[in-house]
Structures are given as C-alpha cells and as structure tokens.
N, C-alpha and C positions, 0 to 999 in steps of 0.2 A: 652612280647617281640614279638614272632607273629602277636598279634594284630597291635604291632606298623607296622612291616614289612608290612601288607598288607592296612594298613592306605592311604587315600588319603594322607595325607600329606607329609608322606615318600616317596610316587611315585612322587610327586611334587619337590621334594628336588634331587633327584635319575633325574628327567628329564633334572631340570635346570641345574645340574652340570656337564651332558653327553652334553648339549648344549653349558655350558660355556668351556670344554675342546674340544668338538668335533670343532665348531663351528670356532675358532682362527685356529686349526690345517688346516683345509679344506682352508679355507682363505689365510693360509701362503703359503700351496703349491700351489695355484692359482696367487701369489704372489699379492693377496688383502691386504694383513696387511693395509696397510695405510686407504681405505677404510671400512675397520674392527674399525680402529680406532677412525676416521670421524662420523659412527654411532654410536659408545658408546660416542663420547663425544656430540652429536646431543642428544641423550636420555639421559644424567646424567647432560647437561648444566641447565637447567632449576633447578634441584635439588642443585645442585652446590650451584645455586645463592639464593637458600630459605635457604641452611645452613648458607652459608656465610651472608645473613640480620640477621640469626636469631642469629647468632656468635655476628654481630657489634649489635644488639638490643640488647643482653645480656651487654657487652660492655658498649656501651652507658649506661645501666641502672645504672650499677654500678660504672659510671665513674659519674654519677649525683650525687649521695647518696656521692660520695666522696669530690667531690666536696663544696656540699650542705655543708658537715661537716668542708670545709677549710674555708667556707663566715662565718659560726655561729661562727667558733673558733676566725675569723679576728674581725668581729663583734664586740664580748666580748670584745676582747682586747680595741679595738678602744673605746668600750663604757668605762673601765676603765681609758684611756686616759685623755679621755673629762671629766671625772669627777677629775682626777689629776689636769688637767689645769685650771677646774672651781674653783676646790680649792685656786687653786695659784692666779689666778686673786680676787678671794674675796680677799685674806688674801693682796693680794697685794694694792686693794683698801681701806680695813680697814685701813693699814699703813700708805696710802697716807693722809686718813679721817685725823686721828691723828696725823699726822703730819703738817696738814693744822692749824687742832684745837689749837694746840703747839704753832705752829708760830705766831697766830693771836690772841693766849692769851696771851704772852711776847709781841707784839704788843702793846696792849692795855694796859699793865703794863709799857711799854715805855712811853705812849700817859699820862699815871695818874700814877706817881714815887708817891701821896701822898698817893694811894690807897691801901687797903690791899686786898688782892681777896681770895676766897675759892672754888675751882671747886666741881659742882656739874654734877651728872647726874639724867636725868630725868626717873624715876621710874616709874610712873605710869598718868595717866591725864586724867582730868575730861571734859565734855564741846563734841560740833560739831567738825567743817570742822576747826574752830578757836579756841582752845583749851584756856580756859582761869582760869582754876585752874592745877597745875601740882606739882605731887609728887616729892621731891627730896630725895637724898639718906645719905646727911647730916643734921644734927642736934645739940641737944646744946652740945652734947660731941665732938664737933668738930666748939665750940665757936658759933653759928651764933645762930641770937636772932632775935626777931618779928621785923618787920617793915624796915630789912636789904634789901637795892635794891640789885635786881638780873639785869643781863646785858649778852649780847653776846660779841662778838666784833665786832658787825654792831648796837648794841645799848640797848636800857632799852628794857626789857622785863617786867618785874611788882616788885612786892616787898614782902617780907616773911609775909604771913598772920597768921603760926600755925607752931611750934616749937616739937618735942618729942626729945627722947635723941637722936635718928641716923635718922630722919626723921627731913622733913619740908615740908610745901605747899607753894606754892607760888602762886599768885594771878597774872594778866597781868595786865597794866592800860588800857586795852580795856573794864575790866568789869567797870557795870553802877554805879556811885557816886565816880569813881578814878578821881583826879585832880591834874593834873601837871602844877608847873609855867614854862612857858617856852617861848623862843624868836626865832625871825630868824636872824640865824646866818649871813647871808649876811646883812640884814639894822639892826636889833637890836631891831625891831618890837617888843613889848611883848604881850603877851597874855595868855591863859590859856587850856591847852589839859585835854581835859575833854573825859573820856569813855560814851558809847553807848549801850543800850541794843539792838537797831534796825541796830546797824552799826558794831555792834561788831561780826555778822555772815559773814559782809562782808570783816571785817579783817581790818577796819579803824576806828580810830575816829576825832573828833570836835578840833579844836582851836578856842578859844568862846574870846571874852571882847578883840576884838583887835578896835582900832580907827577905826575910819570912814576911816582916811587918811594913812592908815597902809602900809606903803612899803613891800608890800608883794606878790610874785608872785608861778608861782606853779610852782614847780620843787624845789625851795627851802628849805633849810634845817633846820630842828628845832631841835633846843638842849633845854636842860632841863638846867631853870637859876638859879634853888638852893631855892629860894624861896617860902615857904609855905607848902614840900612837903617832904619826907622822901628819895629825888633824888639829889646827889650833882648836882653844875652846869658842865656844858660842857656835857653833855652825848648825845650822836646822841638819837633824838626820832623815829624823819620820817623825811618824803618829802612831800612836801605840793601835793597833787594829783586834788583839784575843792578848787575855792573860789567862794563865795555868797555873793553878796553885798546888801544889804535892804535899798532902800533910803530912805522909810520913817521914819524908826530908825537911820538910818545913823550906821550901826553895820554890821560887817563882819563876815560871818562863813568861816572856812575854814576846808578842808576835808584833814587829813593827813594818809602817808600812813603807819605804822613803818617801819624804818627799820629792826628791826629782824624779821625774822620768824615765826609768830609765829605757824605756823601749822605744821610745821617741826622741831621741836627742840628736840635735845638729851642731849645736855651739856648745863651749863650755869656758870656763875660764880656770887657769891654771894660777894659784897663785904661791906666786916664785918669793916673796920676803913677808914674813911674819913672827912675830916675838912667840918664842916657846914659851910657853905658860909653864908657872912652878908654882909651889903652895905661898913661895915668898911672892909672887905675883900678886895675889892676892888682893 
C-alpha cells in the first residue's frame, strides 16, 4: 500500500483530480464557467464523435447480420413459393394435356361410330429423332392381336407388329417395306404410300404408282383407301409436302408428310374391330 502511495501513478491520479476540482472552482469565481465549458467541449469534441462512429459502426454491423438473416428467411419462403406454383402449373398442364387427349379421342370415335379403339400408352421406343418401333402398355389380355392399326387423332401411326400378354410393339409405316393403298382425298387420285429407310430420318415417306395425269397437288390430303393393307379406309395419312414428275416414265413421286407425330408420341389408340373395306363396300 505504500508502494502504491508513492507510485507515479497515484501522483497522476492525486493531480488530475486537484485540477478537475480546483480548476472549475477558480473559473467559477472568475465568472469563466462558460469558457470552462467551451474548452472541455473543444478537447472531448473530437472523442465525442469517434465513440459516436464507433456506436453507429457497431450498429450498423449488427443491423446487417440482421438484416442479411430477414433476405435468407424471405428468400426460402419465396423459393418454396415458386416451387408450389411450378407444381400447380405442371399438374395444371398435365390436366389440360388430358383433357385435350379426351376430347380428340371421342372425336375421332365420333368421326368412325364403326371403330372399336383401345388406348394405349407409349412405354418405351426404339429408333433416332423418328422413332419407328415403340413399346405400348397393352397386350393380348386386353384383346389386341398382331397386325391391329394403331392411330392418333391427326392420323395412322403404324400397326402392331409383336403381341405379349400386357405389352405390344408397334411398328410406324415410315419403316422400309410398309405399304399403304391410299388416295387423295380432294381428286381421288390413287396411289400407293410406301416407307423409306433414307426418308424415314427425315419424318416422310413416298406415294409411288400414281398416273402420269394424277390430280395431285402439295398441301393435299391423303387418306388410307382400305385396300391391300391392314389400315381401314378414310384414315388421315399426311399432306402431300414435294411432287416429282419423271417425263421419261411418265410416273410421279410424291413426298408426304404424316400427320401424326411421330417423334412426339405418348398415347395412341389401337383399334381392335373394324369392317374391311371392298369395292362391294362401296
């Protein structure tokens, strides 16, 4: 305790405090106060304003972090949001999908009262950018047998090449040695749609054995006339897309385009009973 007593520090302490009491007193009765005042706030301004930055720096710091914590929490939510919404828009498109599909299958059962249909969907598919064998998800325990055309409701698709009990393949007539009798629907032109192994990447095939003098133009429609082919008559094939005339044969090719799909297809419809057309049909 002596020691401290005669400590610089204690004589320090012991100074400033006979300054801070003597100092105001002297001042008062000289009637200085105000200028007493002037210099302590001249010497502690500067201090003043480094606590006070370093107050608002505090402040601020912690007004970020909190901040920071209300954007990550809105964030989340918002991102739950948009995954709710995306939800509802698929499920709402799926509906709309199915719905379309529906309408345009009773369609097409309007369009052929003689027809029996069996909806499929397509399970699995073989082939490029033109898929031309594809898995379906019915089979014979659900009646459908080899060589049944399958169909959208914009047109032939191909016809069942392979049967199991809950399965079937079905083939398009795009592939090479398919041959459909068919005519154009507008003159009545006939002729014969033949697949392509060189045009069936491009998503078309041939209309082959038409006349020289064949009323036939492109944009036209060909339907399948029932003869020779496992396709009743009336069924939308394609659109005629290039005709080629050969004058030296006098023989006409023509490039048509399908109408269905075929690089896009999920559903189809197989249909299992229909009257063979014959000329006595008529």
């Amino acid at each position: 305790m002596r020691d401290f007593l005669k400590s610089k520090f204690f004589t320090v302490v012991v100074i400033i405090a006979m300054v801070m009491v003597i100092v105001p007193t002297v001042f008062g009765s000289m009637g200085l106060t105000g200028v007493l005042k002037d210099g302590i706030n001249i010497i502690f301004s500067p201090l003043q304003k480094v606590f006070t930055y370093c107050t608002d720096a505090v402040d601020g710091f912690t007004s970020f972090f909190t901040e920071f914590d209300r954007i990550v929490e809105e964030n989340n939510a918002l991102r739950e949001e948009i995954n709710t919404l995306r939800d509802k828009i698929s499920s709402a498109e799926e509906a709309e999908e199915m719905n379309q599909w529906l309408y345009n299958y009773l369609e097409l059962k309007r369009e052929h009262t003689d027809f029996r249909f069996t909806e499929a969907t397509v399970s699995a598919r073989e082939g490029g950018n033109y898929t031309t064998v594809f898995m379906l998800d019915k089979g014979k325990a659900h009646g459908i047998e080899k060589d049944m055309p399958v169909v959208t409701e914009h047109g032939i698709v191909g016809y069942v090449c392979e049967v199991g009990t809950t399965w079937a393949k079905a083939v398009t007539f795009l592939e090479e040695g398919t041959a459909i009798g068919a005519y154009v629907e507008r003159s009545g032109a006939e002729g014969v749609i033949e697949g392509s192994f060189s045009l069936a990447e491009e998503g078309v095939c041939l209309m082959s054995y038409l006349s020289a003098d064949a009323d036939i133009k492109e944009g036209d429609r060909i339907v399948s006339s029932g003869y020779g082919s496992v396709y009743p008559r009336g069924l939308v094939i394609g659109t005629v897309e290039k005709i080629e005339k050969d004058s030296a044969s006098r023989s006409v090719t023509v490039t048509v385009r399908p109408g269905a799909d075929l690089s896009d297809l999920k559903k189809m419809m197989i249909i299992t009973d229909y009257e063979v057309y014959t000329e006595q049909s008529e």
